[in-house]
KOLKESE-463911 format. One record per residue (C-alpha): y, z, x; residue in one letter. Coordinates in steps of 0.1 Angstrom, whole numbers, plus 5000, padded with zeros to 4 digits. Layout:
// residues N
<north:Y up:Z east:X rest:A>;
...
//
This chain:
// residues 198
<north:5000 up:5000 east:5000 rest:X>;
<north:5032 up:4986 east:5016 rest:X>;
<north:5062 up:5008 east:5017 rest:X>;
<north:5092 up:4997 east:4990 rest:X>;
<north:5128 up:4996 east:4987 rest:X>;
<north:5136 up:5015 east:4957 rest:X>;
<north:5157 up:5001 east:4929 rest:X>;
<north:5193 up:5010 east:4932 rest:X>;
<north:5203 up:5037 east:4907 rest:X>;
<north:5236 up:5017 east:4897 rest:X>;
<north:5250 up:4982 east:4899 rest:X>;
<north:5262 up:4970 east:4926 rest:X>;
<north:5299 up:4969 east:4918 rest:X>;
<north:5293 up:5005 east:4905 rest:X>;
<north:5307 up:5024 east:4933 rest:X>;
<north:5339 up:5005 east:4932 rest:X>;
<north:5368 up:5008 east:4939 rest:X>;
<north:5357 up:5032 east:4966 rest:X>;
<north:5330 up:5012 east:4980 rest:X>;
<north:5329 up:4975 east:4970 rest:X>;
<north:5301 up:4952 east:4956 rest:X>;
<north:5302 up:4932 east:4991 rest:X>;
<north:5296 up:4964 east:5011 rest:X>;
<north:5267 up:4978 east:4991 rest:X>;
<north:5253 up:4944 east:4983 rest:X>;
<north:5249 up:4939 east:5025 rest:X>;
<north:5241 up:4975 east:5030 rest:X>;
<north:5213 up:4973 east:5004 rest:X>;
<north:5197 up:4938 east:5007 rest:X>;
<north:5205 up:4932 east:5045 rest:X>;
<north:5202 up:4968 east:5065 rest:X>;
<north:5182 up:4989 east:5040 rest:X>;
<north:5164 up:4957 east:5033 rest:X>;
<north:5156 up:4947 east:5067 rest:X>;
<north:5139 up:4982 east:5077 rest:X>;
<north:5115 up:4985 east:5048 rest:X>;
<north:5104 up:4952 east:5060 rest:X>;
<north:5106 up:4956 east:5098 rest:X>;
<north:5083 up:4989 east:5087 rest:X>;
<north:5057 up:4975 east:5070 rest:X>;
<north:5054 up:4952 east:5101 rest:X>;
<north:5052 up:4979 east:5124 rest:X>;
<north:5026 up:4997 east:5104 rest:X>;
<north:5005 up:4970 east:5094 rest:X>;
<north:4968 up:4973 east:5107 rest:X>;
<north:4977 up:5006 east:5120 rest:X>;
<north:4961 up:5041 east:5115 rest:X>;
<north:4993 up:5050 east:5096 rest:X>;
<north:4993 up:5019 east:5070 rest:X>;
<north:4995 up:5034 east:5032 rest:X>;
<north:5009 up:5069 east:5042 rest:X>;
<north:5033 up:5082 east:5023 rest:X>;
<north:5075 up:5069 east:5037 rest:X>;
<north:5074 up:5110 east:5045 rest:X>;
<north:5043 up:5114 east:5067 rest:X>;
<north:5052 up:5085 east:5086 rest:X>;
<north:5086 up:5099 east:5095 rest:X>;
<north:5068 up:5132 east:5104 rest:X>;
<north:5040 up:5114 east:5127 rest:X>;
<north:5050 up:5087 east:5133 rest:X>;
<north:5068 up:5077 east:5172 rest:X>;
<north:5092 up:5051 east:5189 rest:X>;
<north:5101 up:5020 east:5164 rest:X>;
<north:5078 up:5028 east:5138 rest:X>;
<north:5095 up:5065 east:5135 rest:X>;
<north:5131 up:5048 east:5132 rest:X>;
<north:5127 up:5028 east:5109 rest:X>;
<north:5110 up:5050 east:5091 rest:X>;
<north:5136 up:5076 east:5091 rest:X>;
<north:5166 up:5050 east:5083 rest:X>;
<north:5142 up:5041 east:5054 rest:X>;
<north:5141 up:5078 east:5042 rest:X>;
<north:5176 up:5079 east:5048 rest:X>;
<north:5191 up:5050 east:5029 rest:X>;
<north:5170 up:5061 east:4997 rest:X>;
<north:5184 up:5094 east:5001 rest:X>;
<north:5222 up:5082 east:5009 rest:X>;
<north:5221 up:5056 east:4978 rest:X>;
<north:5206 up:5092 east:4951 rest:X>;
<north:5235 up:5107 east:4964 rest:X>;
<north:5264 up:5085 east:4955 rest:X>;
<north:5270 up:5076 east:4916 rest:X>;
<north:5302 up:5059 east:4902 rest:X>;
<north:5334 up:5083 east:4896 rest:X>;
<north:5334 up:5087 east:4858 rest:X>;
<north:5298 up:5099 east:4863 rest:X>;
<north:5295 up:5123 east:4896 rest:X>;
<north:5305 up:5154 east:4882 rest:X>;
<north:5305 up:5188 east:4898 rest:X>;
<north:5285 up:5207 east:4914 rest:X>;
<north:5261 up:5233 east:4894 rest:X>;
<north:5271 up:5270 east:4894 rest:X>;
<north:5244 up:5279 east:4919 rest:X>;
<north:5257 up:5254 east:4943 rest:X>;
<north:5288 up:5260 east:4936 rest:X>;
<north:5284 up:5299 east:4946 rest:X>;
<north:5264 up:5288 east:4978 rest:X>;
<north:5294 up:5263 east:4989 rest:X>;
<north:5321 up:5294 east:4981 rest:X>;
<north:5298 up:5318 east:5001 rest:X>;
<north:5293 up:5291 east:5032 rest:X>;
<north:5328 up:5277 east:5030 rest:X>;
<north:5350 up:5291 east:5013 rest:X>;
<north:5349 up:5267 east:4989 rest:X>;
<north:5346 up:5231 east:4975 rest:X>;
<north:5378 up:5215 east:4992 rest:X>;
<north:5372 up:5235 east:5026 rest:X>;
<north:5336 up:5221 east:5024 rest:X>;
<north:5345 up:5185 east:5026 rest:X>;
<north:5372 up:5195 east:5052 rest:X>;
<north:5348 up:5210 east:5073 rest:X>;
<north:5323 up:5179 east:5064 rest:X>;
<north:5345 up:5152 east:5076 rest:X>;
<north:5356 up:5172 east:5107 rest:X>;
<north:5321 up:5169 east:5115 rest:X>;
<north:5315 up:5133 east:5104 rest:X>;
<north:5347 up:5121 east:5123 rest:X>;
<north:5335 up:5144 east:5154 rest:X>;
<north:5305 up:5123 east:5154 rest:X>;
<north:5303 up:5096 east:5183 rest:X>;
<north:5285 up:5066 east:5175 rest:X>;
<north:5260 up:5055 east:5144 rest:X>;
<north:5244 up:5089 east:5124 rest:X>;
<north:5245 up:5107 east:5096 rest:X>;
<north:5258 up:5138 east:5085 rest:X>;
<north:5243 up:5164 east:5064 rest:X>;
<north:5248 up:5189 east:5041 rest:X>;
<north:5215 up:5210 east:5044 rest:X>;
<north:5205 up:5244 east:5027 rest:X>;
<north:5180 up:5271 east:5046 rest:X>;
<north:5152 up:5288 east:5025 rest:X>;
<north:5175 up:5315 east:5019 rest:X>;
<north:5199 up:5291 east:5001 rest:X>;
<north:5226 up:5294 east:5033 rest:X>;
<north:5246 up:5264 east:5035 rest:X>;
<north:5253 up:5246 east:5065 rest:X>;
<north:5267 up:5209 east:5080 rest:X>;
<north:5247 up:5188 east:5106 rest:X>;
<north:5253 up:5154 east:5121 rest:X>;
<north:5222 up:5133 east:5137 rest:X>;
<north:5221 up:5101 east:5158 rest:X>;
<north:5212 up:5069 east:5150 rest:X>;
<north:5178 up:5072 east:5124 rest:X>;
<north:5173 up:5106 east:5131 rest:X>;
<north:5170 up:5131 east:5106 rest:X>;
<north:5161 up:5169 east:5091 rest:X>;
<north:5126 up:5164 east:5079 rest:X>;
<north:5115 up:5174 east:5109 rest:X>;
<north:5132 up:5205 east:5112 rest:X>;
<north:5113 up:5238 east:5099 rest:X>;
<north:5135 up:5254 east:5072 rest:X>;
<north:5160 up:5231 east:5066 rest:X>;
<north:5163 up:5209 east:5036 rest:X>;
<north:5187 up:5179 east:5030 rest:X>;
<north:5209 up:5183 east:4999 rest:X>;
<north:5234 up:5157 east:5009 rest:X>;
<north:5240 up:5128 east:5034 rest:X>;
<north:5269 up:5097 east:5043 rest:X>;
<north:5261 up:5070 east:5063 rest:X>;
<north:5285 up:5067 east:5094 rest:X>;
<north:5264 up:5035 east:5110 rest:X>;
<north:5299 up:5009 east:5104 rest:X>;
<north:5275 up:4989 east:5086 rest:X>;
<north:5281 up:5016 east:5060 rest:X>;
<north:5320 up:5011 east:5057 rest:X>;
<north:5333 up:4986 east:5081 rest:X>;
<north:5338 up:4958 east:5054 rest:X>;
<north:5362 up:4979 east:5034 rest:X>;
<north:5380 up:5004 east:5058 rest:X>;
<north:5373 up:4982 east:5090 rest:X>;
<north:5372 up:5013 east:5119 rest:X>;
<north:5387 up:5034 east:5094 rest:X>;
<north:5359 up:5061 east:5093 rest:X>;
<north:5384 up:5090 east:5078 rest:X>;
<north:5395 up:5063 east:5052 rest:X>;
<north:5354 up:5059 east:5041 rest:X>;
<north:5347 up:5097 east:5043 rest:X>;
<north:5373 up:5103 east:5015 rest:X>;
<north:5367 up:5072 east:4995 rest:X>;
<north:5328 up:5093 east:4995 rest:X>;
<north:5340 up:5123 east:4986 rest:X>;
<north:5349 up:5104 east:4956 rest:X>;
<north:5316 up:5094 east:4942 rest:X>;
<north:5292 up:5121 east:4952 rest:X>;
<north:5265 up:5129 east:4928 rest:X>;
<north:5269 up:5162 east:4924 rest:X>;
<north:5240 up:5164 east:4900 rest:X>;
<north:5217 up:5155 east:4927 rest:X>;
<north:5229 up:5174 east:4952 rest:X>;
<north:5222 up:5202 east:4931 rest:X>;
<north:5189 up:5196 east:4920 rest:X>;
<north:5182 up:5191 east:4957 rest:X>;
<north:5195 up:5226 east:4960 rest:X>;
<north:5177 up:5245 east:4933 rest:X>;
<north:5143 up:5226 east:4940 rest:X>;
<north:5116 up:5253 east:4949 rest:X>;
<north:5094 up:5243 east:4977 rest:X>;
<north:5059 up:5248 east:4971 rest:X>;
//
């Protein structure tokens, strides 16, 4: 069983005007696209072919590992974006956990895009909650990402390869990080956050 791209959640003018039909239409079908299908390449006639996207991220090395993760991550970045009318707040239990870790919602984001602007290079940053519900914000290089890490779990992510942005905000990464702020899916996020490991 080959790995998939999942369907998009939205249309893809949905996210406008913060991020345009052009942009996710090439982020989608080109980049997300291309490492499903670079992925199933890699993994074909292999021990690992038919695993779940997750254990192949876990156990997986070299090519076959970043692809997999910048799969993982592109379904995750796509959940957490939703158009304006429709992204809502965040629920009162993640609400609380921002206040306690933050200070609040607005410092959150500050804090956030401190860290995404900090960032050198293509990545991701995180918004990731401990099994104690303690908040916290991580940036990782190129496909790399929290699965692996014992006790964290991902809540919330933004793209900062320029593929994710450059056609709208050229080099304008601050410009991008605020049109995001825009159109989180703070339902998502949430359920992220309340969901109960087993």
């Amino acid at each position: 069983m080959e790995i998939t791209l999942p369907k998009l959640p939205y249309e893809l003018d949905a996210l406008e005007p913060h991020l345009s039909r052009e942009t996710v239409n090439i982020h989608y079908y080109k980049h997300h696209l291309g490492y499903v299908e670079k992925l199933n390449k890699l993994l074909k006639g292999s021990p690992m072919e038919g695993w779940p996207l997750e254990d192949v991220v876990h156990w997986s090395r070299n090519k076959a590992h970043e692809n997999a993760a910048q799969v993982w991550n592109h379904n995750f970045y796509w959940q957490c974006l939703k158009p304006t009318s429709q992204a809502k707040q965040p629920e009162t239990e993640l609400k609380d956990a921002i206040k306690a870790s933050f200070g609040g919602q607005h410092q959150f984001f500050e804090f956030f895009t401190h860290k995404s602007m900090e960032h050198f290079g293509s990545g991701w940053a995180w918004l990731l909650s401990d099994k104690e519900g303690r908040l916290s914000v991580e940036t990782t290089h190129d496909a790399h990402n929290p699965l692996c890490k014992e006790n964290k779990r991902p809540l919330l992510v933004c793209d900062l390869w320029e593929h994710a942005y450059y056609i709208d905000f050229r080099n304008e990464r601050a410009h991008y990080l605020e049109s995001f702020s825009q159109i989180i899916n703070w339902e998502f996020v949430s359920q992220c956050f309340l969901y109960e490991s087993p």
